[in-house]
C-alpha positions in Angstrom: 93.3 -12.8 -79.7 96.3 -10.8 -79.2 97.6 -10.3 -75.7 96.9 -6.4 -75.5 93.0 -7.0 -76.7 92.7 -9.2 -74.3 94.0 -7.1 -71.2 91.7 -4.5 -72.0 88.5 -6.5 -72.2 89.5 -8.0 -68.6 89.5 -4.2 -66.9 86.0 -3.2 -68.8 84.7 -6.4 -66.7 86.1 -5.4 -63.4 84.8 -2.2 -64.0 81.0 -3.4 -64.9 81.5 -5.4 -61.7 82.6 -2.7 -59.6 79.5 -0.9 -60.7 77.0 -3.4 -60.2 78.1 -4.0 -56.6 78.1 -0.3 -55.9 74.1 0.2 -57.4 73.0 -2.7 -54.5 74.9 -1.2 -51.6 72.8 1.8 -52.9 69.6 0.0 -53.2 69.9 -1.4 -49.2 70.0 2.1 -47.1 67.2 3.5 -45.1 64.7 5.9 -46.4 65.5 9.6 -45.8 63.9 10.8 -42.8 61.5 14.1 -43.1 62.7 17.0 -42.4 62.3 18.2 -38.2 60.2 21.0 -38.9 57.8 18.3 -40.5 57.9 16.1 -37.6 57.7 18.3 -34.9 54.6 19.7 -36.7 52.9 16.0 -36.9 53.5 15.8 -33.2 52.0 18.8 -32.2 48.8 17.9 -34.4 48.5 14.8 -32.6 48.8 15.9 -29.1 46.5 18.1 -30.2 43.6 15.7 -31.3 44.4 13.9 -27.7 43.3 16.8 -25.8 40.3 18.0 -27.4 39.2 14.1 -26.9 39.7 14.7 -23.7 37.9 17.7 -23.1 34.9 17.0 -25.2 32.1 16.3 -22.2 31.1 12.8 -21.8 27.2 12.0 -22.6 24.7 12.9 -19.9 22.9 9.9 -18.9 19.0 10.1 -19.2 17.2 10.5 -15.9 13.7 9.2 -15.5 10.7 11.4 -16.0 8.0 12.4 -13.2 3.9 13.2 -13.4 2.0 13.8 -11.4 -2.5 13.5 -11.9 -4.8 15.6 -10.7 -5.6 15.4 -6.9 -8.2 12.8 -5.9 -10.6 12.9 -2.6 -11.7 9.6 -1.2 -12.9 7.3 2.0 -11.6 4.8 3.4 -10.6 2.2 6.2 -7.0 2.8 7.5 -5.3 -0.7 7.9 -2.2 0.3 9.5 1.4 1.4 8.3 3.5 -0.8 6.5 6.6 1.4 6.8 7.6 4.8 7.7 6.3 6.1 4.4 3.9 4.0 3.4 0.3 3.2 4.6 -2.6 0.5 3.5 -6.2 1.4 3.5 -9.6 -0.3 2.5 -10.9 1.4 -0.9 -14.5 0.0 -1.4 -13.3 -3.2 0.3 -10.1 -3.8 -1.7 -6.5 -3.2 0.5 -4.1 -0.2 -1.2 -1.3 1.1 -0.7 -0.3 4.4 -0.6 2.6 6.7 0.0 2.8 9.3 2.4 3.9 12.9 1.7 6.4 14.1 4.4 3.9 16.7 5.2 1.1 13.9 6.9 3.6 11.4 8.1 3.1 13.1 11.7 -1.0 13.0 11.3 -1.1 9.6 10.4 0.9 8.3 13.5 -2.2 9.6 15.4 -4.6 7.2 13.4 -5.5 3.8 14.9 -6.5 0.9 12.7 -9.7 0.2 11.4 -10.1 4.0 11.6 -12.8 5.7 9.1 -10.5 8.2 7.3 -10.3 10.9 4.0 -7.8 11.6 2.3 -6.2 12.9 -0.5 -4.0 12.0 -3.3 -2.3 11.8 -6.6 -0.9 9.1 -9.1 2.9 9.7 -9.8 3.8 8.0 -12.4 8.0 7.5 -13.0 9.0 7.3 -16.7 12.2 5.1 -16.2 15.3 4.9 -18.6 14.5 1.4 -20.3 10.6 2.9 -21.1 8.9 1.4 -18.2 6.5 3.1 -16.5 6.1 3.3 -12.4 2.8 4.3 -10.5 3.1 5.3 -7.3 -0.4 6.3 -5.3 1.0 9.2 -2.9 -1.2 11.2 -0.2 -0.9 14.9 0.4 -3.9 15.3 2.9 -5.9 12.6 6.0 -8.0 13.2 8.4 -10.6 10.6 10.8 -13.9 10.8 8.6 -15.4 12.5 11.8 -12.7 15.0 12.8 -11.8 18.3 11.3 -9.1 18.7 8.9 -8.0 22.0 10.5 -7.4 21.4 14.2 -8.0 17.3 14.5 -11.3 18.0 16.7 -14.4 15.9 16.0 -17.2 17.3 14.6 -20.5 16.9 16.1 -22.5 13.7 14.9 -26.0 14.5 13.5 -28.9 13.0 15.5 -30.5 10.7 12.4 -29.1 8.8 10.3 -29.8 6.8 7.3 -29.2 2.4 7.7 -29.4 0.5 5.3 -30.2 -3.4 6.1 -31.3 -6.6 3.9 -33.8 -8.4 5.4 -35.3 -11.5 3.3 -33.2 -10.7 -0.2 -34.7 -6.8 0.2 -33.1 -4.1 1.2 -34.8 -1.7 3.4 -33.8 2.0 4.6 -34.6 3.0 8.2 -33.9 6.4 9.8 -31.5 5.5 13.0 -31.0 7.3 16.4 -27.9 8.6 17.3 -27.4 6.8 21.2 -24.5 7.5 23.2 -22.9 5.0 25.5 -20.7 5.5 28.9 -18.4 2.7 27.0 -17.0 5.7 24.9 -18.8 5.2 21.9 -21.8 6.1 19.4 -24.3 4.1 17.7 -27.1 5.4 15.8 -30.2 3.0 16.5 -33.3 2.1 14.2 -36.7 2.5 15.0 -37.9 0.4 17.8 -34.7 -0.6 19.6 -32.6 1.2 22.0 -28.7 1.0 23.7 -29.3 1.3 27.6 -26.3 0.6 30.1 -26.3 -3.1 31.7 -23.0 -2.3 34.3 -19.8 -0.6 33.7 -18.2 -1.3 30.2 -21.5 -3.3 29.3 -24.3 -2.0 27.2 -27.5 -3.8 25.8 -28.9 -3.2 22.7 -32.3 -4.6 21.9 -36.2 -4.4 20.7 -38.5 -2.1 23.1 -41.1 -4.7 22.7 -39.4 -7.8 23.3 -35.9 -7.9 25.2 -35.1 -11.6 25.0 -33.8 -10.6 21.4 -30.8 -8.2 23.3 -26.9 -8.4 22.2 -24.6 -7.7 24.8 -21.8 -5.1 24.3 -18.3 -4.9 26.3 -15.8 -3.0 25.8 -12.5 -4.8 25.9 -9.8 -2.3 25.0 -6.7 -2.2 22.3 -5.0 -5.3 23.8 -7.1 -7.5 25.1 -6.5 -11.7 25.7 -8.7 -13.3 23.0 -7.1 -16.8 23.9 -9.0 -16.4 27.4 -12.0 -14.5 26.0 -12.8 -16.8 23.1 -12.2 -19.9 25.8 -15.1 -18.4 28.3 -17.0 -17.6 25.1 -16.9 -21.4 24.3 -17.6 -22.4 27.6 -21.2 -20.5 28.1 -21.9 -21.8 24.2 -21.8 -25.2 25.5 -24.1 -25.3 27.6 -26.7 -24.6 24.6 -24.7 -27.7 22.8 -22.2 -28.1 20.1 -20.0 -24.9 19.4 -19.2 -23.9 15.6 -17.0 -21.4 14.2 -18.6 -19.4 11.6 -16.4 -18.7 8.5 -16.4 -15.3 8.6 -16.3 -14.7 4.6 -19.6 -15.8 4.7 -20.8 -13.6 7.1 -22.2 -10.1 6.8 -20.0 -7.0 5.7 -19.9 -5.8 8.8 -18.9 -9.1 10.6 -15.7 -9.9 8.2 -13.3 -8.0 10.9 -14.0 -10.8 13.5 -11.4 -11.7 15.6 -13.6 -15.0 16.3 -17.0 -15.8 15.1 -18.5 -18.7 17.6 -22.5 -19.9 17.1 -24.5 -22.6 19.2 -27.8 -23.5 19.4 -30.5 -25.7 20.3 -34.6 -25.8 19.9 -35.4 -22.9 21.8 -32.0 -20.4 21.6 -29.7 -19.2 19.1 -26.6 -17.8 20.3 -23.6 -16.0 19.0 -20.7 -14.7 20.8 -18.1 -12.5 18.3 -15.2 -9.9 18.8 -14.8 -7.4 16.3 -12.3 -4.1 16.4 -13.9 -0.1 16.4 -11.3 2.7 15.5 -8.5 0.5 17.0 -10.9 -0.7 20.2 -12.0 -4.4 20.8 -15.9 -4.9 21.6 -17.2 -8.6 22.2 -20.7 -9.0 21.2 -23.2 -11.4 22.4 -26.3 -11.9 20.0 -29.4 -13.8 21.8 -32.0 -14.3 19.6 -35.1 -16.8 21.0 -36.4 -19.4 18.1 -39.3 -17.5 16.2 -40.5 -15.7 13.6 -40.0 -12.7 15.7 -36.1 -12.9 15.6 -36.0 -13.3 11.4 -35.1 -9.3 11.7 -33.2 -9.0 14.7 -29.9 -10.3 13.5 -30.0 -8.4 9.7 -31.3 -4.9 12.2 -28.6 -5.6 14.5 -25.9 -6.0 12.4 -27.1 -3.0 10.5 -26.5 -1.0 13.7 -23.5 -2.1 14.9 -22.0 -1.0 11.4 -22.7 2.8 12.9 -20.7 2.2 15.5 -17.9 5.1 16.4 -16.0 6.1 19.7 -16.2 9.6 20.9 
């Protein structure tokens, strides 16, 4: 190759190297950057989108869901208060407990347990946010069985009553006497007994026709000591022999309120000495009833009555 050939190929390879390393300086700068009206417009869209997340109200949370039944009328036994708002009373035998309106929370502080009441009320039932349902028995209106719903003042008793009693498996219905007793209370008798005063704070109550069958009745108060009555109750059961306490879930209705229910016995006597409450007062009852055919009725008759019992 001559000398002049071979000059010129030398500067067409600088040349194609020169090029080559120009095209990869090229290939290793940054993109172009959008124009700034183009930004500027992205930001504004996206602070945009912040905001109205922000003001877009957050979901209301579900709140549970109140009814109310029709109002109901009833009787009952008032038990007491178990707190400031809410009361237990005997339905038919069976404890409940109820809530009080803020309209009779004042009325029922006047009540005294074991008190014969009415009342009214409703089921509210509270529809919670998981589904479950709440009942809630609430009263709007109570009043003592015997007292006037519009100024709290007792009405009269009647003079006759109907009492019920079961005597040998049968029950038998007797038209009873209202009696009144100095003790401060009323009884309604059945035919062929009668309540006369025995001293102070002590009645009798017992057949015209044969008095050894009598039950004593004293008046012991709201507080009285039933460690030192039931003691001096023991001690005069003694003397007819071995003293027994009577389980008083086997006892008649009207005897399952004893404080104490103490029996003794022997061939010719049966005797029973028991302390049971009447609206809020303490009586203790002595039940003497002679061995004989004679007495079969006298305890089933006398409990019948005491069951009317009522203070003034």
């Amino acid at each position: 190759m001559k000398r002049k050939d071979a000059m010129k190929l030398s500067m067409h390879m600088m040349m194609v190297g020169v090029l080559a390393v120009s095209l990869a300086a090229c290939s290793k700068e940054p993109a172009a950057s959008p124009p700034a009206d183009t930004a500027n417009e992205q930001n504004q869209q996206n602070q945009g989108n912040q905001q109205n997340q922000q003001n877009e109200p957050a979901p209301e949370p579900s709140t549970p869901s109140e009814t109310k039944s029709d109002p109901v009328s009833a009787k009952g036994t008032f038990n007491g208060a178990i707190d400031n708002h809410t009361i237990e009373i005997d339905m038919d035998g069976v404890p409940q407990a109820f809530q009080l309106d803020e309209s009779v929370q004042d009325t029922v502080k006047k009540l005294k347990e074991k008190e014969s009441v009415e009342y009214q009320y409703y089921e509210l039932t509270t529809k919670m946010e998981d589904g479950t349902e709440v009942k809630q028995l609430v009263i709007t209106q109570i009043t003592q069985s015997n007292a006037s719903a519009d100024t709290g003042v007792k009405k009269p008793l009647p003079a006759a009553k109907e009492i019920t009693m079961e005597l040998e498996g049968m029950k038998e219905t007797h038209t009873g006497k209202l009696a009144e007793s100095a003790s401060g209370y009323f009884m309604y008798t059945l035919p062929g007994y009668t309540l006369t005063s025995e001293e102070p704070g002590r009645d009798l109550l017992y057949p015209v026709k044969n008095d050894t069958y009598f039950t004593r009745i004293e008046q012991l108060g709201d507080q009285p000591d039933f460690t030192v009555i039931r003691k001096n109750a023991e001690e005069e059961l003694s003397e007819l022999g071995n003293v027994q306490e009577m389980r008083t879930e086997n006892l008649t209705e009207a005897a399952k309120d004893s404080k104490f229910f103490l029996h003794a016995g022997d061939a010719k006597l049966t005797k029973n000495v028991f302390v049971l409450p009447v609206d809020g007062q303490w009586f203790k009852f002595t039940m003497n009833i002679p061995q004989g055919e004679a007495g079969e009725g006298v305890g089933p008759s006398v409990w019948a009555m005491i069951g009317t019992m009522q203070l003034k």
